[in-house]
C-alpha positions, 0 to 999 in steps of 0.5 A, a space after each residue: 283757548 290758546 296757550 298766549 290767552 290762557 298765559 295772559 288771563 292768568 296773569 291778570 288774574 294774579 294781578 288782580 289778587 296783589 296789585 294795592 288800589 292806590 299806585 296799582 299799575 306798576 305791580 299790574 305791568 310787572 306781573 304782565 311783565 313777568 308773564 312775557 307781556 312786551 307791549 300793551 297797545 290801547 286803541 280809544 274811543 273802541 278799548 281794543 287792547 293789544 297784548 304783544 307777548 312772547 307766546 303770541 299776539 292776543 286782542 282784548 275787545 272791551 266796551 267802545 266809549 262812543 257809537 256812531 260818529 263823534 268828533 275827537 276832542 283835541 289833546 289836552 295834555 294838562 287834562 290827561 295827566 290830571 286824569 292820570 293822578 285821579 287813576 294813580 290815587 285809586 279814585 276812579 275805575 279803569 272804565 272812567 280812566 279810559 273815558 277821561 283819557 279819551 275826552 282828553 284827546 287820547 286815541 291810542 295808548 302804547 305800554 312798554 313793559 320792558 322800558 316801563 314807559 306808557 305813551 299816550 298819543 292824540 290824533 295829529 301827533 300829539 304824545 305824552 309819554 310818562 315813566 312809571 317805577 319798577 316794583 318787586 313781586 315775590 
């Protein structure tokens, strides 16, 4: 492995043993943050991730949502931010997050860990870009 993969899985891993269930992310994206995490891009319905960090670039290949070809759902913002809440309340998984976001029309998703900011983008331009606040880790 490389010192950006090693650097990164250590750095999810910690996050893993801190962030709280309910509202986690901010304490996930400070910790990616810390370990010199710029940018996270999230490519649906395939959950490639793209971590951009100041050792390297690294891919994260996860699970695809679909096979085949499929028709992309149309952007449905209301939808999007309902499945925000559910994931900020700690009541769904990444997995059913991601799936959700992606029947709401989601194909791509940019975290900006440096301006806290995650877009999230449809297929014809479509973008809702939501804020999540600063935490502190000791």
């Amino acid at each position: 492995m490389s010192e950006a993969i090693d650097n990164l899985t250590g750095a999810m891993k910690t996050a893993e043993t801190i962030r709280p269930r309910v509202g986690g992310f901010p304490y996930l994206a400070e910790v990616l943050r810390k370990a010199g995490v710029t940018r996270n891009i999230w490519s649906l319905p395939s959950s490639q991730s793209l971590f951009l960090t100041q050792k390297g670039p690294v891919v994260m290949q996860g699970s695809p949502l679909v096979t085949g070809a499929v028709d992309v759902p149309a952007f449905n913002e209301a939808a999007l931010i309902t499945a925000l809440r559910v994931d900020q309340a700690g009541k769904s998984t990444f997995s059913e997050f991601l799936e959700a976001s992606w029947h709401a029309g989601v194909v791509r998703y940019d975290v900006d860990l440096e301006a806290r900011t995650v877009s999230y983008q449809g297929c014809n331009g479509e973008e809702y870009i939501e804020a999540y606040p600063a935490v502190t880790i000791a």
